[in-house]
N, CA, C and O atoms as CSV, one atom per row, in Angstrom:
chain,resi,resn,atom,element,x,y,z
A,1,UNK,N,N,-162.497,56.372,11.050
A,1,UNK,CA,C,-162.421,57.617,10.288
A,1,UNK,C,C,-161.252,57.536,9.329
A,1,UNK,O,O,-160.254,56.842,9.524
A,2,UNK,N,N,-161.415,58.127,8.525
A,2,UNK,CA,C,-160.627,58.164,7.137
A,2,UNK,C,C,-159.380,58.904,7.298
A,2,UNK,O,O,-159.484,60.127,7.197
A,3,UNK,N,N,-158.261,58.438,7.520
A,3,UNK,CA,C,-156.811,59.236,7.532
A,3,UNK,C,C,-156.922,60.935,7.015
A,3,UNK,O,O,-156.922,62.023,7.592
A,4,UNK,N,N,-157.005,60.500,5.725
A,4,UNK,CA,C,-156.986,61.776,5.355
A,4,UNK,C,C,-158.313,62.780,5.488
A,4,UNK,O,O,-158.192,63.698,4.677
A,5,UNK,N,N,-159.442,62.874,6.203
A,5,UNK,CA,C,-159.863,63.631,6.339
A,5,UNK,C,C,-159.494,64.394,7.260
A,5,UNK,O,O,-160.262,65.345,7.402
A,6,UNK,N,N,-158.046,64.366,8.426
A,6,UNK,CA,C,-157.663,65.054,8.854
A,6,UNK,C,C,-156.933,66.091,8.128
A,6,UNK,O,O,-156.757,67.134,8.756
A,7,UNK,N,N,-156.424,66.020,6.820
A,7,UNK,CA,C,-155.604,66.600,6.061
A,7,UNK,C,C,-156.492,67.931,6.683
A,7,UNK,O,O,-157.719,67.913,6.780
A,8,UNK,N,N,-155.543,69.196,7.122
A,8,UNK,CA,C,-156.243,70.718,7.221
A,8,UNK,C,C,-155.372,70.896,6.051
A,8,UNK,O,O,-154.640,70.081,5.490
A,9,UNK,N,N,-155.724,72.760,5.676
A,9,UNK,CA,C,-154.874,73.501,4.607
A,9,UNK,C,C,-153.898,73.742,5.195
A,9,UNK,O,O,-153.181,74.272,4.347
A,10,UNK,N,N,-153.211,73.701,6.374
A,10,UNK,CA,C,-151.946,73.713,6.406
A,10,UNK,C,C,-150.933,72.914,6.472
A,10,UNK,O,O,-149.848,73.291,6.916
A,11,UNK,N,N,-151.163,71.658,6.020
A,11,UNK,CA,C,-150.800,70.013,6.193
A,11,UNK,C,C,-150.167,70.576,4.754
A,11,UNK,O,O,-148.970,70.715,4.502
A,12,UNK,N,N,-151.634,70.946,3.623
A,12,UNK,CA,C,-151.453,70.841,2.095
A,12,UNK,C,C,-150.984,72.018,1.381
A,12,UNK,O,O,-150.886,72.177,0.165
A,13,UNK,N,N,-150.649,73.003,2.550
A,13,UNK,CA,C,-149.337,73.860,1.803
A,13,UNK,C,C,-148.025,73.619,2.780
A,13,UNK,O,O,-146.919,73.944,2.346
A,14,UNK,N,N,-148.078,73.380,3.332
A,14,UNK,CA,C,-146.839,72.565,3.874
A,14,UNK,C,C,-145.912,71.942,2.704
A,14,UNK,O,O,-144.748,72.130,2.349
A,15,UNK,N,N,-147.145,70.974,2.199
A,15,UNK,CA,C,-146.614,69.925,1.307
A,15,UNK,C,C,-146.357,70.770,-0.464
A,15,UNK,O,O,-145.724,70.340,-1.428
A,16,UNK,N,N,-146.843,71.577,-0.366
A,16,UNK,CA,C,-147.096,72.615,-1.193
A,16,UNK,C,C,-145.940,72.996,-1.383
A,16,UNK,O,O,-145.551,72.760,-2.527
A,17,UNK,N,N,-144.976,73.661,-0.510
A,17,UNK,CA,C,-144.155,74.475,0.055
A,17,UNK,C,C,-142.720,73.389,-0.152
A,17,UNK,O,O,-141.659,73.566,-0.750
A,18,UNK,N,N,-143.249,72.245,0.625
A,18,UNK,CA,C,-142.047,71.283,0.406
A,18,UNK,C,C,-141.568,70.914,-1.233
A,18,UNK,O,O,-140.426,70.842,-1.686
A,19,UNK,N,N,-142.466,70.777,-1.702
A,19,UNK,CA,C,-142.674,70.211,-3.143
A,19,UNK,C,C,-141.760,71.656,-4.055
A,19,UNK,O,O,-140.924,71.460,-4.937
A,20,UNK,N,N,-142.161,72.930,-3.596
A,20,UNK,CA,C,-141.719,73.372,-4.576
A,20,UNK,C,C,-139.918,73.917,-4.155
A,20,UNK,O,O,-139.084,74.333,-4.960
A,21,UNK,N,N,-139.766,73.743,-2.778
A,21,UNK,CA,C,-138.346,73.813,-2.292
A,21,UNK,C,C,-137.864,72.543,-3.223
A,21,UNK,O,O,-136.834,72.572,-3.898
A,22,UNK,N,N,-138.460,71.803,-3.178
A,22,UNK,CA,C,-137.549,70.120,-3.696
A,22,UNK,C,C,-136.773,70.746,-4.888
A,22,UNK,O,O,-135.566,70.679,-5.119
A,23,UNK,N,N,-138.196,71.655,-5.907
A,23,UNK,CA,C,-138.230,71.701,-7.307
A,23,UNK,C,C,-136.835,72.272,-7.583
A,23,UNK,O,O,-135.969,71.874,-8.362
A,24,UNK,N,N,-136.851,73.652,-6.461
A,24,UNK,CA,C,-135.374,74.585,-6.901
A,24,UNK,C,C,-134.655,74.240,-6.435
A,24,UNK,O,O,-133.620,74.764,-6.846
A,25,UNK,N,N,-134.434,73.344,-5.452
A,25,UNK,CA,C,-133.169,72.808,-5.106
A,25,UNK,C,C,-132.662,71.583,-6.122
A,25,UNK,O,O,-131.504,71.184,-6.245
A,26,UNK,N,N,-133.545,71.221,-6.638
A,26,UNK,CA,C,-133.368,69.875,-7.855
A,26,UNK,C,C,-132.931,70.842,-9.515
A,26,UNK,O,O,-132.231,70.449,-10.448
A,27,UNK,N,N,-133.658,72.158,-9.352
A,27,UNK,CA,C,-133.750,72.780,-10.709
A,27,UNK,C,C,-133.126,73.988,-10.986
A,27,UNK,O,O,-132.870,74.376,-12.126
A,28,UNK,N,N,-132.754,74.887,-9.454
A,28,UNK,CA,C,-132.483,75.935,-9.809
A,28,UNK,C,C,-133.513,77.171,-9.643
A,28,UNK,O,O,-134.723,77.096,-9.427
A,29,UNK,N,N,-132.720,78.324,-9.799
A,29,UNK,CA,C,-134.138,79.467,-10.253
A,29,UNK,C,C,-134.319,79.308,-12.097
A,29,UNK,O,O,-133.752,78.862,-13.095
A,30,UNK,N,N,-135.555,80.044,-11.634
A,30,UNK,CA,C,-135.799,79.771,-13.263
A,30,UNK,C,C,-134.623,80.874,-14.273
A,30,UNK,O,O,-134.037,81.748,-13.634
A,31,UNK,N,N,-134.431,80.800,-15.339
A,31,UNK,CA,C,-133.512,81.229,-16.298
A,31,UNK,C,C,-134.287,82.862,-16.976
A,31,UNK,O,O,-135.478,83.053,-16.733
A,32,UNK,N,N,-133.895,83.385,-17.381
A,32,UNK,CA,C,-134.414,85.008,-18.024
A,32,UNK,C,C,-135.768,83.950,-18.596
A,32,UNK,O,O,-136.889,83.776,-18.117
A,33,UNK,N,N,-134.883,83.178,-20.208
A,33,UNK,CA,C,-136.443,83.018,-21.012
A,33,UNK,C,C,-137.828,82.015,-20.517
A,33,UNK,O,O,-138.988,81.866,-20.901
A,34,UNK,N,N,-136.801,81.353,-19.261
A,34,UNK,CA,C,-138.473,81.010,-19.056
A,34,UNK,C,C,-139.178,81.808,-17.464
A,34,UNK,O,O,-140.142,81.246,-16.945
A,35,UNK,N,N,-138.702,82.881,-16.921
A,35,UNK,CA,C,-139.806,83.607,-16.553
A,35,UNK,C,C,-140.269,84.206,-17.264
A,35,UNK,O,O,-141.398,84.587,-16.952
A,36,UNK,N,N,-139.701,84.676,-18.680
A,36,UNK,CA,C,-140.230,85.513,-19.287
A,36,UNK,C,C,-141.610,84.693,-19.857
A,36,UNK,O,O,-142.738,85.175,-19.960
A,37,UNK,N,N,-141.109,83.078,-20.251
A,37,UNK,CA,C,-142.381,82.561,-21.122
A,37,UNK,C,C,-143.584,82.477,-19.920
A,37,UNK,O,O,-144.780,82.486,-20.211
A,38,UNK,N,N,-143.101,82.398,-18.583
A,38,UNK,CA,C,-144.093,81.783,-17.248
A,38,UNK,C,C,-144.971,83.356,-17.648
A,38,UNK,O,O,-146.068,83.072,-18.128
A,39,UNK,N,N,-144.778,84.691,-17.574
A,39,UNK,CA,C,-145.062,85.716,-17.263
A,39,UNK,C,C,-146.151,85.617,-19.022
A,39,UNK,O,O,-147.374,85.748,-18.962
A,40,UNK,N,N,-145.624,85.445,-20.027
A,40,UNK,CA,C,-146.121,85.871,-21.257
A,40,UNK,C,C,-147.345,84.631,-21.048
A,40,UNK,O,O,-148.479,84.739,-21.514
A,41,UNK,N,N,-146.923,83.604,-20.356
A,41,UNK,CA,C,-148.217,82.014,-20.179
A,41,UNK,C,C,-149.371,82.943,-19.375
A,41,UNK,O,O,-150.467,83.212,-19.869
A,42,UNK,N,N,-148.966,83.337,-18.178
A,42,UNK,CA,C,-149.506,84.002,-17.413
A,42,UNK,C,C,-150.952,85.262,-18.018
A,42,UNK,O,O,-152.117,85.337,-17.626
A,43,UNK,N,N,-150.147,86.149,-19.169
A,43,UNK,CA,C,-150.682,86.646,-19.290
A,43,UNK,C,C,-151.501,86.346,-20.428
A,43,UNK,O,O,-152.272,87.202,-20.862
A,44,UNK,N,N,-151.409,85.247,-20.938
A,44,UNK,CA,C,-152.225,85.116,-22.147
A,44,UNK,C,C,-153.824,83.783,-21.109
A,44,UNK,O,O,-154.900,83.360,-21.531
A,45,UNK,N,N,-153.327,83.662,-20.167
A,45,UNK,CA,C,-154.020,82.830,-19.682
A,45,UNK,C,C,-155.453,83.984,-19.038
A,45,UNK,O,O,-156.678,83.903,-19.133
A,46,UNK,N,N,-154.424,85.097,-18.326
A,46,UNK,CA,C,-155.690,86.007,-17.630
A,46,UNK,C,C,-156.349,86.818,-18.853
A,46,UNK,O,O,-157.400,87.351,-18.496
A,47,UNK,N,N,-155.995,87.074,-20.297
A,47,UNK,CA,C,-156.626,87.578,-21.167
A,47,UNK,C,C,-157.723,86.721,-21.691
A,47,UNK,O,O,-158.870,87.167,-21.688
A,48,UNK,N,N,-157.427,85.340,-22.212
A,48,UNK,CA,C,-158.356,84.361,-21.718
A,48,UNK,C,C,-159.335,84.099,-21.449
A,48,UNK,O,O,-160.272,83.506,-21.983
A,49,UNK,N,N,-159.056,84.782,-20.118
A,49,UNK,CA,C,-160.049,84.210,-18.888
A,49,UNK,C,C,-160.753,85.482,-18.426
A,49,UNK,O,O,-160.959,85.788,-17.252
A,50,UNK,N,N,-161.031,86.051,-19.305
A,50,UNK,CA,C,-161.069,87.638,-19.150
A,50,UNK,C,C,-162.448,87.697,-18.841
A,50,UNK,O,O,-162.726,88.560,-18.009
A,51,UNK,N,N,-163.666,86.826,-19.401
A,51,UNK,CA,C,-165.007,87.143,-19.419
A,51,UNK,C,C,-165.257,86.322,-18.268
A,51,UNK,O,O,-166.376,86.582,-17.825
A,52,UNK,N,N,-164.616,85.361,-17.549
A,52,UNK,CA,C,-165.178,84.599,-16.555
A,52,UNK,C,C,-164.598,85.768,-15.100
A,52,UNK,O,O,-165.367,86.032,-14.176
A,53,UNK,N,N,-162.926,86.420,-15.178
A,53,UNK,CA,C,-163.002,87.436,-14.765
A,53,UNK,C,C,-163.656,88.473,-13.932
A,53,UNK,O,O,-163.522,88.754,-12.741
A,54,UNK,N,N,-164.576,89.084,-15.094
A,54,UNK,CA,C,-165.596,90.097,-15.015
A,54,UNK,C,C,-166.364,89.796,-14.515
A,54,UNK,O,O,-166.770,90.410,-13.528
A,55,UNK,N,N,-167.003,88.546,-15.035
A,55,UNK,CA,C,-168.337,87.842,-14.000
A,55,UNK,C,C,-168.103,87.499,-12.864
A,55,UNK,O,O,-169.036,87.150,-12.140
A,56,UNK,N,N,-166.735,87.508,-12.387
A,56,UNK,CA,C,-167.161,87.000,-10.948
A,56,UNK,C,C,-166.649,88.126,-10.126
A,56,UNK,O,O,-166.811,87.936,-8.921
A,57,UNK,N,N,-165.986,89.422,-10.497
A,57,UNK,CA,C,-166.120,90.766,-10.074
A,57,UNK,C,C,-167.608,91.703,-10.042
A,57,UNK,O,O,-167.868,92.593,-9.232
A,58,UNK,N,N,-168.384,91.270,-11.049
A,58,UNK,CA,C,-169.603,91.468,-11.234
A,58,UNK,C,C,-170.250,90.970,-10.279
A,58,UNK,O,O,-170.749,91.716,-9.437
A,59,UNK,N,N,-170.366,89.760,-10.212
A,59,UNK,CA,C,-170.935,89.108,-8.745
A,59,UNK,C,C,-170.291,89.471,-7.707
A,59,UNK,O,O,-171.200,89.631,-6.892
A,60,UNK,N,N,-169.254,89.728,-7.144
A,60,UNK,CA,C,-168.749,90.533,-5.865
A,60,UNK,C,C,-169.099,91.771,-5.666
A,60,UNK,O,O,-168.843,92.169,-4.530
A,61,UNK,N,N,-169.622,92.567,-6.405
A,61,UNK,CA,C,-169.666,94.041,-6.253
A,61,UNK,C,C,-171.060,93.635,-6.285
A,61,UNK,O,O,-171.547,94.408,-5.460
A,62,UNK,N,N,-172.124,92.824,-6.766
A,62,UNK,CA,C,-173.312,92.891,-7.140
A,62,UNK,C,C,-173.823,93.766,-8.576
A,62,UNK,O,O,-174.845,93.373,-9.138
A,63,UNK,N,N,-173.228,94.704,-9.016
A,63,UNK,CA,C,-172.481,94.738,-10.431
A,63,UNK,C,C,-171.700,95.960,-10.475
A,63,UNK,O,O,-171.492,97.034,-9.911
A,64,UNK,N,N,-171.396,95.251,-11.401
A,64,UNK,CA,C,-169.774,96.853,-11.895
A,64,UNK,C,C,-169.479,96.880,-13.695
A,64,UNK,O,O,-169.445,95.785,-14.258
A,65,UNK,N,N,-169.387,97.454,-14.072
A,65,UNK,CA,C,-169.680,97.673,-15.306
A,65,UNK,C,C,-168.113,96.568,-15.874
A,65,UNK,O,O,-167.001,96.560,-15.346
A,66,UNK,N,N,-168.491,95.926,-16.826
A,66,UNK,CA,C,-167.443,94.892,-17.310
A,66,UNK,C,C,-166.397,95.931,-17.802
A,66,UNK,O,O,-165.204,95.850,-17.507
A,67,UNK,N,N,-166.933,96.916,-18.577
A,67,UNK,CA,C,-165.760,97.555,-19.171
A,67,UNK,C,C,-164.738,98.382,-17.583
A,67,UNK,O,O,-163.529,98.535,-17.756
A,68,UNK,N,N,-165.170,98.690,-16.618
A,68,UNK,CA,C,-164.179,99.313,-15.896
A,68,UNK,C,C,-163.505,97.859,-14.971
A,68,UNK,O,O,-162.589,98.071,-14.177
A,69,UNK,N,N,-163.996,96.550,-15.144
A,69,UNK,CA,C,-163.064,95.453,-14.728
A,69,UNK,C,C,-162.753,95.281,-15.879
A,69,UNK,O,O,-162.053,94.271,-15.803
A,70,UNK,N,N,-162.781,95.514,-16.710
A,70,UNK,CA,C,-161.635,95.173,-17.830
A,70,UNK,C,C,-160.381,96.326,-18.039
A,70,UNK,O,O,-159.210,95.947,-18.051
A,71,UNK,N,N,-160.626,97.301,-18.150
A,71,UNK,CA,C,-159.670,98.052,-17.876
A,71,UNK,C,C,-159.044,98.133,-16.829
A,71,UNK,O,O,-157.816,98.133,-16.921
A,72,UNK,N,N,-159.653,98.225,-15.525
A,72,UNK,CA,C,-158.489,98.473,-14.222
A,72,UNK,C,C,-157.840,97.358,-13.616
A,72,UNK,O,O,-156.785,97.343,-12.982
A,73,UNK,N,N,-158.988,95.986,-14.033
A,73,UNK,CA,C,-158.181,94.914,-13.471
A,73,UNK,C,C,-157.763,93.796,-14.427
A,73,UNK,O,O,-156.917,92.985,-14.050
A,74,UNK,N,N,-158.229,93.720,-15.463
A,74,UNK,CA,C,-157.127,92.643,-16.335
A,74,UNK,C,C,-156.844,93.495,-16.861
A,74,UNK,O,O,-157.217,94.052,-15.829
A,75,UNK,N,N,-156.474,94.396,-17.589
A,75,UNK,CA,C,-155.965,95.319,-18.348
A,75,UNK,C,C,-154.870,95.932,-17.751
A,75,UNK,O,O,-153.791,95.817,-18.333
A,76,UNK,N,N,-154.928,96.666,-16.535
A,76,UNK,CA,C,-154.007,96.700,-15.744
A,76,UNK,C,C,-152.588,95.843,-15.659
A,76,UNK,O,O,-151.489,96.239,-16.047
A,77,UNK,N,N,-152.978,94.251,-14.898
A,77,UNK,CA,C,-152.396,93.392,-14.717
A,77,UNK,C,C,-152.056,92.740,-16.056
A,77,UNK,O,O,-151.145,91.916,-15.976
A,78,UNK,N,N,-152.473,92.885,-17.017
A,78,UNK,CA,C,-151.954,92.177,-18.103
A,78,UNK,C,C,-150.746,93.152,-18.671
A,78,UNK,O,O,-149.605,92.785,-18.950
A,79,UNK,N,N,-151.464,94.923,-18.802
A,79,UNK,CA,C,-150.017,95.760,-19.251
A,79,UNK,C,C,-148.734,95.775,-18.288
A,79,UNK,O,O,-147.680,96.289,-18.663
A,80,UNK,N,N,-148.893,95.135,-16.921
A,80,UNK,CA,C,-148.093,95.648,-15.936
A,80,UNK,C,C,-146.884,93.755,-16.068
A,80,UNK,O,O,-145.710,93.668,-15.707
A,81,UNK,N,N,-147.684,92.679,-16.631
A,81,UNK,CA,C,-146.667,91.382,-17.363
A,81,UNK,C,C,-145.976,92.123,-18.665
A,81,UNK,O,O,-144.887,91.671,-19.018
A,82,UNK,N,N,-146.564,93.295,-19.446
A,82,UNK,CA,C,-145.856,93.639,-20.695
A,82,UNK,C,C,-144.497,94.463,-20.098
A,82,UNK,O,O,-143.328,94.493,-20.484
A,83,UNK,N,N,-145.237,95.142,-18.927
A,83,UNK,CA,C,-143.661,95.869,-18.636
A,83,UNK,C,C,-142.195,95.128,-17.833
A,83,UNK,O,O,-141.008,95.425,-17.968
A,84,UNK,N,N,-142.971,93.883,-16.826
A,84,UNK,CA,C,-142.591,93.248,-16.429
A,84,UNK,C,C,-141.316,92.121,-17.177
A,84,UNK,O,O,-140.206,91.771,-16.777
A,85,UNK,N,N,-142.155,91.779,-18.484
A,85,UNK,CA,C,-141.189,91.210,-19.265
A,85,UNK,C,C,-140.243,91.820,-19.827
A,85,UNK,O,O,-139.133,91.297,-19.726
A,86,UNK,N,N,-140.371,93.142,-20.612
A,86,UNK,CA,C,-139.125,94.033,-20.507
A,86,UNK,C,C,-138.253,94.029,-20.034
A,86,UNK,O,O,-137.163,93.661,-20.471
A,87,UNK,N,N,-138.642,94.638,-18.528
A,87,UNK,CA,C,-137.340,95.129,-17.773
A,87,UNK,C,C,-137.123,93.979,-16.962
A,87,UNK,O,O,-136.792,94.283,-15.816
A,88,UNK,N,N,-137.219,92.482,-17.232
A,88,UNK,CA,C,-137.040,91.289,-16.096
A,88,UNK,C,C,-135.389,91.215,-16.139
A,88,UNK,O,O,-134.836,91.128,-15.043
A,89,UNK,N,N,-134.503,91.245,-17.409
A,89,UNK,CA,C,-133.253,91.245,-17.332
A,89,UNK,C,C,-132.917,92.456,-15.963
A,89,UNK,O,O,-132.352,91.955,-14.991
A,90,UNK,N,N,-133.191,93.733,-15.889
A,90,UNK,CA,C,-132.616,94.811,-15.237
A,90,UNK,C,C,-133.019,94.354,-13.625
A,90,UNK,O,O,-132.364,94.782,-12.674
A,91,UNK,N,N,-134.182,93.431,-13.456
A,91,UNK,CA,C,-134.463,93.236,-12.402
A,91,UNK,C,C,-134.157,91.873,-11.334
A,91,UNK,O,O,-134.328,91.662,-10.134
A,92,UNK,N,N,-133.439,90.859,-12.863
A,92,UNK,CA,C,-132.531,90.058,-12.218
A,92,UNK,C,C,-130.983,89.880,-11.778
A,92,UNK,O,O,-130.390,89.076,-11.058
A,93,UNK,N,N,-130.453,91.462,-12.861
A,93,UNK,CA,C,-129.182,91.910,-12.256
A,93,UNK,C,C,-129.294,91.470,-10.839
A,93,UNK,O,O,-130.238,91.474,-10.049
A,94,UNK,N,N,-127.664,90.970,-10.724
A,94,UNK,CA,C,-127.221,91.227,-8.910
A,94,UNK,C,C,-126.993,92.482,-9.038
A,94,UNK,O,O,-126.706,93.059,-10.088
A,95,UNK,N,N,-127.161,93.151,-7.522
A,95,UNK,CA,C,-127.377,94.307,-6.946
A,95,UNK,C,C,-125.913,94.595,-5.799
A,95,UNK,O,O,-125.194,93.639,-5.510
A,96,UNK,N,N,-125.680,95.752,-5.338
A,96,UNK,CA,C,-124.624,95.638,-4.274
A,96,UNK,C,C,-125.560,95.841,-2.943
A,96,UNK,O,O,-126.616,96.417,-3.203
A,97,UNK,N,N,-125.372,95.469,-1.520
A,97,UNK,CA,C,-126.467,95.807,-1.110
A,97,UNK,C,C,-125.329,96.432,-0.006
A,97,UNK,O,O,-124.211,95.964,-0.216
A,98,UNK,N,N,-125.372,97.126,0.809
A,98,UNK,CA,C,-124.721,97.419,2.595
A,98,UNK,C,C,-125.307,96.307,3.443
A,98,UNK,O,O,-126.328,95.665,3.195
A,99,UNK,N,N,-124.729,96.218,4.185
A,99,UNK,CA,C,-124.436,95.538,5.410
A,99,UNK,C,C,-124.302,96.649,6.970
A,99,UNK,O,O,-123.319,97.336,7.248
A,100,UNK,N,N,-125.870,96.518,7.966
A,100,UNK,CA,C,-125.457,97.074,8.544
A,100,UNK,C,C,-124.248,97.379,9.666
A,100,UNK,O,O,-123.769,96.247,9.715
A,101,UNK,N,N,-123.697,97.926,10.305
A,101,UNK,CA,C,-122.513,98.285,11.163
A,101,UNK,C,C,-122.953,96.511,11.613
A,101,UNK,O,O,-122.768,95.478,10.969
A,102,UNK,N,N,-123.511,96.705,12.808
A,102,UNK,CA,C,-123.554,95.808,14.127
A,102,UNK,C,C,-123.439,94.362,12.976
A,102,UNK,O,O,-122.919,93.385,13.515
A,103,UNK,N,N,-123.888,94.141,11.408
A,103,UNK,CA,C,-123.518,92.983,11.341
A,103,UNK,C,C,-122.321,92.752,10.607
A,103,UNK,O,O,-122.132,91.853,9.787
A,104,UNK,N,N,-121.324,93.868,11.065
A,104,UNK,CA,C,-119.755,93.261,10.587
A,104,UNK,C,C,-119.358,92.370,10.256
A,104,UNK,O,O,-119.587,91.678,11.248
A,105,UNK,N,N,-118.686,91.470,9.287
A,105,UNK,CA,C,-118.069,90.302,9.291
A,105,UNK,C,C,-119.168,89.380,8.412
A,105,UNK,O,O,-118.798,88.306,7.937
A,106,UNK,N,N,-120.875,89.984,8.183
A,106,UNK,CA,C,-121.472,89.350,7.271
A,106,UNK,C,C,-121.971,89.615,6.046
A,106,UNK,O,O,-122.454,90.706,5.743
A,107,UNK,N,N,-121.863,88.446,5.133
A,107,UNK,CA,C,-121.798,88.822,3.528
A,107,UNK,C,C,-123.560,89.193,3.588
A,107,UNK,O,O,-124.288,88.469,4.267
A,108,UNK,N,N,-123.937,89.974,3.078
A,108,UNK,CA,C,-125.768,89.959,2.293
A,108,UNK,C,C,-125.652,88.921,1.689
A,108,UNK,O,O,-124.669,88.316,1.262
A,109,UNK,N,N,-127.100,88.664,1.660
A,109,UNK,CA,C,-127.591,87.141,0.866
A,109,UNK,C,C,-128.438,87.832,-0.265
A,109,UNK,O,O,-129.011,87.147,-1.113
């Protein structure tokens, strides 16, 4: 039998998982302008992909009118990357956080 047909899905997000720890420990978090470009990639990708989308919400429901999956669900998710990119500076501020009593003596992470 073939090695890797033991591979399960949790072997290959394991490796998934490892791969992308490597990335930020090799790279960092990402910087303001490129979540902002990941988020603006993001959303030009699901606008896109907008008619394949619909069709396969269409086929899950058995049908649903394209125009109300276009409005509630890429439309949605695409205005909610416009607001997202906005306010990403306000949301990568550091924050102050408390520390409860019983863990005296430790910094928040």
């Amino acid at each position: 039998m073939n090695a890797t047909a033991n591979i399960t899905d949790a072997d290959r997000l394991g490796s998934l998982l490892m791969a992308q720890r490597a990335a930020f420990l090799r790279d960092g978090a990402p910087s303001l302008a490129q979540r902002r470009a990941d988020l603006a990639k993001f959303r030009a990708t699901l606008i896109g992909h907008r008619n394949a989308i619909e069709d396969a919400i269409n086929s899950d429901f058995g049908h649903r009118s394209r125009y109300e999956t276009a409005i509630t669900e890429v439309g949605g998710v695409a205005e909610g990357t416009k607001y997202l990119i906005r306010n990403l500076r306000r949301f990568m501020a550091p924050t102050r956080r408390h520390v409860a009593l019983h863990a005296d003596g430790h910094r928040p992470r």
